[in-house]
RODO-2510 file (C-alpha; in nm, 4 decimals, decimal comma):
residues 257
     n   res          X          Y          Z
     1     x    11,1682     0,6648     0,8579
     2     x    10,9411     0,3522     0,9034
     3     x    10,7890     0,4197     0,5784
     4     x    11,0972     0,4567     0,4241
     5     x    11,2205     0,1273     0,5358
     6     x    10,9083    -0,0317     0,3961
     7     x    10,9539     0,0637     0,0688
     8     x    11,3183    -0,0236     0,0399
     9     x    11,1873    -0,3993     0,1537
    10     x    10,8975    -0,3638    -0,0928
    11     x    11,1169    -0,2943    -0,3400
    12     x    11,3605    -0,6112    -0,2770
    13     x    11,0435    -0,7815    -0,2516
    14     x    10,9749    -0,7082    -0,6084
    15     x    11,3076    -0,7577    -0,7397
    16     x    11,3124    -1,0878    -0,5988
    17     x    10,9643    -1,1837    -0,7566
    18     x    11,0369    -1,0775    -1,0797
    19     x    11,3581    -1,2277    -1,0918
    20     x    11,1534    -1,5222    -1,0298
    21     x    10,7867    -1,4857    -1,1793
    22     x    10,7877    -1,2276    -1,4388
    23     x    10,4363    -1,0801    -1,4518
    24     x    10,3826    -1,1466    -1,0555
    25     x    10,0724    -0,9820    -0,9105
    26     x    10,1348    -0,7932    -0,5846
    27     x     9,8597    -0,7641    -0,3445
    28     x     9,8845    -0,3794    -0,1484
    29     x     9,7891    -0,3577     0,1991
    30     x     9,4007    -0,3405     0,2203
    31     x     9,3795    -0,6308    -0,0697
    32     x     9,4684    -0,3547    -0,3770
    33     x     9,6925    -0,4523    -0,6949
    34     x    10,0337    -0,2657    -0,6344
    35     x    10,1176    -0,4695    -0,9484
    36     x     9,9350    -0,5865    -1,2570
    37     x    10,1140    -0,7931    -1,4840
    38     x    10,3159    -0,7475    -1,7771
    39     x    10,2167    -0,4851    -2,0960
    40     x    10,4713    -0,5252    -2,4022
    41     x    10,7879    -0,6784    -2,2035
    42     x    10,7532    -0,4324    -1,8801
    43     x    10,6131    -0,4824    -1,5136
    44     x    10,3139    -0,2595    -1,4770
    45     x    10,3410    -0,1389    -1,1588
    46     x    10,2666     0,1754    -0,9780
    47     x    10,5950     0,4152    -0,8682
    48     x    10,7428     0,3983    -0,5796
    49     x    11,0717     0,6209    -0,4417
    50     x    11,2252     0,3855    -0,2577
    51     x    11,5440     0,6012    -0,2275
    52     x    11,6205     0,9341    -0,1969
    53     x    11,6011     1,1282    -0,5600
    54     x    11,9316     1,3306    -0,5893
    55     x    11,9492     1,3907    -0,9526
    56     x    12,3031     1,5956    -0,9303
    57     x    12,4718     1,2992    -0,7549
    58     x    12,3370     0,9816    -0,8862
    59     x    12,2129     1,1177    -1,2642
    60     x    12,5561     1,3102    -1,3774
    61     x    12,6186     1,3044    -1,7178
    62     x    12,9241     1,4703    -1,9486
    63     x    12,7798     1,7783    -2,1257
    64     x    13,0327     1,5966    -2,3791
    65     x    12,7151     1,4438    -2,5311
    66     x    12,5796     1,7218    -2,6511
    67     x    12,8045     1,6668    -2,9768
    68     x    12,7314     1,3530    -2,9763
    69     x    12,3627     1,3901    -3,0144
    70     x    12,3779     1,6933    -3,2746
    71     x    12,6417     1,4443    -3,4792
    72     x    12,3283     1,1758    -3,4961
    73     x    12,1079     1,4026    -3,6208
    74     x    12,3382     1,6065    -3,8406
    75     x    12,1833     1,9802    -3,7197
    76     x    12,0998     2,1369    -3,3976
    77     x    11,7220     2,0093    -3,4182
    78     x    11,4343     1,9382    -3,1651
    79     x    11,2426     1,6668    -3,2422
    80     x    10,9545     1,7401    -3,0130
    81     x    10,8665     2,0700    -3,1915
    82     x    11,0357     1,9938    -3,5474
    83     x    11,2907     2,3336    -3,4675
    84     x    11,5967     2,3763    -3,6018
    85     x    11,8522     2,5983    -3,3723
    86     x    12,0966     2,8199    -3,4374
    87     x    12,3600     2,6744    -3,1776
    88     x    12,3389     2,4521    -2,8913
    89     x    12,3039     2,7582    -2,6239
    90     x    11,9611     2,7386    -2,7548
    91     x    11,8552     2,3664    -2,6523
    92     x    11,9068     2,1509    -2,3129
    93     x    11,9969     1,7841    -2,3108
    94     x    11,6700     1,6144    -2,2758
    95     x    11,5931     1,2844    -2,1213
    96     x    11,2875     1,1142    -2,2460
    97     x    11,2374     0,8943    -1,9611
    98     x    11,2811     1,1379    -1,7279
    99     x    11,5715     1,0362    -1,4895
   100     x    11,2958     1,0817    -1,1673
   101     x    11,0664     0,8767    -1,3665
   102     x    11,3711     0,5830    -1,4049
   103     x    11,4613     0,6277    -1,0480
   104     x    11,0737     0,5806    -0,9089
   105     x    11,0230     0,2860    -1,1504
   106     x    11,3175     0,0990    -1,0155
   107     x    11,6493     0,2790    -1,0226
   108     x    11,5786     0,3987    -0,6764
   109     x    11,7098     0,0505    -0,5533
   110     x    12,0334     0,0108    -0,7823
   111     x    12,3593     0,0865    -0,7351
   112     x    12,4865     0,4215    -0,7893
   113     x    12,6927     0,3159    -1,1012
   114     x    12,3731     0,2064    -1,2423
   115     x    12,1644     0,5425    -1,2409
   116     x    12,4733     0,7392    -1,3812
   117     x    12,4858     0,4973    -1,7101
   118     x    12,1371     0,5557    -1,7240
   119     x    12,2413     0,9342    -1,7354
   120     x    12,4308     0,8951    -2,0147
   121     x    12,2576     0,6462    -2,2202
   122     x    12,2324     0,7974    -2,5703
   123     x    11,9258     0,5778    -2,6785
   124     x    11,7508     0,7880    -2,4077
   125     x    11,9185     1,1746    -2,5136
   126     x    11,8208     1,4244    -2,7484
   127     x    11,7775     1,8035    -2,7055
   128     x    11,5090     2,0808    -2,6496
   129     x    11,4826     2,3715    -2,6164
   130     x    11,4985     2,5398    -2,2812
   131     x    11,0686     2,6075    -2,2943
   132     x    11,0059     2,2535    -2,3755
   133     x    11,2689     2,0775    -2,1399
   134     x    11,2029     2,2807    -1,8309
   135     x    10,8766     2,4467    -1,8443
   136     x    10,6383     2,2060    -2,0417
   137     x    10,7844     1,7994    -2,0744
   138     x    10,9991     1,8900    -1,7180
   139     x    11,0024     1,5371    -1,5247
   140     x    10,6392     1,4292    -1,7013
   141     x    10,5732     1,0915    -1,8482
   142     x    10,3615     1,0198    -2,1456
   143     x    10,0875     1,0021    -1,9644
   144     x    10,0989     1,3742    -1,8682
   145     x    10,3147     1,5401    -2,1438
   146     x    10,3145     1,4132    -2,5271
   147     x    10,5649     1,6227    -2,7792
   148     x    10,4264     1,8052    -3,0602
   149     x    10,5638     1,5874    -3,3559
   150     x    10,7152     1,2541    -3,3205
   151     x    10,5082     1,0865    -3,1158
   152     x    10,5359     0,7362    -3,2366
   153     x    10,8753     0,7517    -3,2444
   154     x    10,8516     0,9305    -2,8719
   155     x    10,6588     0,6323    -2,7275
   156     x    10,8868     0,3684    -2,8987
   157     x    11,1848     0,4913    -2,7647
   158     x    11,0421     0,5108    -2,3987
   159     x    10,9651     0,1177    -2,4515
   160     x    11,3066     0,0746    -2,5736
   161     x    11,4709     0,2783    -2,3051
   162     x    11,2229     0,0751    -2,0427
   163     x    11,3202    -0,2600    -2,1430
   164     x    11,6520    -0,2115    -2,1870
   165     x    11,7180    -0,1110    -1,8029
   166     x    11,4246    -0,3087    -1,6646
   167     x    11,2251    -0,0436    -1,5124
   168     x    10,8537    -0,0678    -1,4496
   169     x    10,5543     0,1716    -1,6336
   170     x    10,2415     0,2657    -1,4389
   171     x     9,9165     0,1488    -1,6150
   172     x     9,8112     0,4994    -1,7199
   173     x    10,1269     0,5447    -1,9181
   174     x    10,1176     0,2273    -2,0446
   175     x     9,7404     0,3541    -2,2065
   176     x     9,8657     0,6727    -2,3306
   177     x    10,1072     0,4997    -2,5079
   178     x     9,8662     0,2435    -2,6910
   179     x     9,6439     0,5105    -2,7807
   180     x     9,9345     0,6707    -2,9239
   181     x    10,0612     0,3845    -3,1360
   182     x     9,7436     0,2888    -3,2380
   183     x     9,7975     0,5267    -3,5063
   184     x    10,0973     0,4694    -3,5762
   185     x    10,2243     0,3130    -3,9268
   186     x    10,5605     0,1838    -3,7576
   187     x    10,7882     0,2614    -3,4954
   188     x    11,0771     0,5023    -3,6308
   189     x    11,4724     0,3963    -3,4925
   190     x    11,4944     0,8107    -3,5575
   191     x    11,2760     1,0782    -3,5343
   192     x    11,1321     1,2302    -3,8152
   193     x    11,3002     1,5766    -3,9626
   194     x    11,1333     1,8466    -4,0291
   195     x    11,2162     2,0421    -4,3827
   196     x    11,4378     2,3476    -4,2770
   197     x    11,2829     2,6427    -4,3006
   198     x    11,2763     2,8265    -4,6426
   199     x    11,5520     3,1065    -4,6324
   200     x    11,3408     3,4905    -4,6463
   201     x    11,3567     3,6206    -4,9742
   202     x    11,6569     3,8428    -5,0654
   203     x    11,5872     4,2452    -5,0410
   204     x    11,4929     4,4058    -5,3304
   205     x    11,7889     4,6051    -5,5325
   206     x    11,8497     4,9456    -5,4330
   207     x    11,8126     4,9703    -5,8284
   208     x    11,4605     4,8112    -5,8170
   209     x    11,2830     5,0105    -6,0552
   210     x    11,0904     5,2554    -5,8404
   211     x    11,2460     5,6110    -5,9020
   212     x    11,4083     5,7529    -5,5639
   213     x    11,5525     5,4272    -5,6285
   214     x    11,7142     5,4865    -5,9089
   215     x    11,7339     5,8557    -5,9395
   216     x    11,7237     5,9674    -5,5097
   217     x    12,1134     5,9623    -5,4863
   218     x    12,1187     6,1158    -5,1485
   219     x    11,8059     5,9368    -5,0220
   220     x    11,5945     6,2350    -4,8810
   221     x    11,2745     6,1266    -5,0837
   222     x    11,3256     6,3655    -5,3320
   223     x    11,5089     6,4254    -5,6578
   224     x    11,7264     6,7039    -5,7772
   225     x    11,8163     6,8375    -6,1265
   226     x    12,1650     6,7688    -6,0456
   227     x    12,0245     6,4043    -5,9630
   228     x    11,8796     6,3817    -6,2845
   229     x    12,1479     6,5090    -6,4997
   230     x    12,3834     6,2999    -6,3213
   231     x    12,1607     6,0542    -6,4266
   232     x    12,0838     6,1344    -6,7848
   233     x    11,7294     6,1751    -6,7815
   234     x    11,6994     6,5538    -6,7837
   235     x    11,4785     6,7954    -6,8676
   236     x    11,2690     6,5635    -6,7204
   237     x    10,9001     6,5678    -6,8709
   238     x    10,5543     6,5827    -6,6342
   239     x    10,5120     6,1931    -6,8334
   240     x    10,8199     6,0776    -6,6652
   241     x    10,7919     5,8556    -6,3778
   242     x    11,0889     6,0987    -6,1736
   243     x    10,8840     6,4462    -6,2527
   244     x    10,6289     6,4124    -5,9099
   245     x    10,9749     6,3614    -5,6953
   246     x    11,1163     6,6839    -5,8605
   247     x    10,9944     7,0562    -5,7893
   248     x    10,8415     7,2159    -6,1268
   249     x    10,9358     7,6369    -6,0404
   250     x    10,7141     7,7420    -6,2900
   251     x    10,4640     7,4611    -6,3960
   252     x    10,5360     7,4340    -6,7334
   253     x    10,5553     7,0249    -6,7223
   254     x    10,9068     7,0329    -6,7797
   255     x    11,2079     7,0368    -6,5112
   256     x    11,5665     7,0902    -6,5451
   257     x    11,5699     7,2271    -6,9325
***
């Protein structure tokens, strides 16, 4: 409980100091930096749960948004792996700062109204699918989990989404981050989509050319004078492509005279 209390004041300690000296330097017990400045607009700063994390409470969020996202992008699509999907049972709803990441970089010590707008902040929404969101990316920031495709647009939008609700980045994010823009052309607003898959190419005609498909009426891989005549290629000739399908009685080359 003591050290609970501690970090709720450490935290109104920082609030108060960056109200007043953005980029403040925090000295940790034992003479460490707890803080370290400023990198592109944010407080680098290491995270801290100064407040219980209970993500069904204080992160709700109307599954209404689901639409909402798909709308933006016009298709059921994950940007992280480039997928299309066939429906929406396929994906999850997919923070990219993970809401335990906001809430240990300074949601912990907002108001509950605060943490549930962050919830359902589309800048900060897109979908996954179930592998990706729960098994792989899970609460991970970019210094632990980068997406497949989309990267640069991945680490803009975590600035964005930083800046916009004033939370603080850890210094080893912050470096994953620069390594990733540094090859980066631009920033996208949007993620990049992928070119939908080609559709498979149609099934060849029953009527393709090869003979029990055009002469095998019954289809039990072989063919019958009545098959033939019904067909108008009997007597049927040794030289004719249907003769090896056909049973030649007596050998003579020739089947159904």
């Amino acid at each position: 409980m003591g050290q609970f209390r501690k970090a709720i004041r450490l935290a109104g300690v920082r609030a108060v100091l960056r109200a007043l000296a953005p980029g403040f330097v925090l000295l940790a017990a034992g003479g460490g930096q707890a803080e370290t400045g400023t990198w592109r607009g944010l407080v680098v700063a290491p995270e801290v749960r100064c407040s219980p994390y209970e993500r069904a409470r204080d992160y709700r969020y109307s599954q209404s948004v689901e639409q909402t996202i798909v709308a933006r992008m016009g298709a059921v699509y994950g940007p992280y792996t480039g997928r299309y999907f066939a429906s929406t049972r396929e994906t999850d709803i997919e923070h990219i700062v993970a809401t335990s990441e906001a809430h240990d970089s300074g949601l912990c010590a907002r108001d509950p109204a605060d943490r549930t707008r962050f919830a359902s902040d589309l800048r900060n929404l897109t979908l996954a699918s179930v592998r990706v969101n729960r098994h792989q990316k899970q609460g991970k920031d970019a210094a632990e989990w980068l997406p497949e495709r989309n990267r640069c647009w991945f680490v803009g939008r975590i600035i964005e989404v930083r800046r916009t609700w004033n939370l603080t980045i850890d210094r080893r994010e912050a470096e994953a981050i620069d390594a990733v823009l540094a090859g980066c052309d631009r920033i996208p607003d949007e993620p990049v989509m992928a070119e939908p898959a080609a559709a498979p190419a149609p099934r060849a005609s029953p009527r393709s050319g090869a003979p029990l498909d055009l002469w095998d009426d019954n289809g039990n891989g072989r063919i019958s004078c009545r098959e033939a005549r019904r067909h108008g290629i009997a007597p049927v000739r040794s030289d004719h492509p249907a003769y090896r399908f056909m049973r030649d009685g007596d050998g003579d080359g020739t089947v159904c005279e």
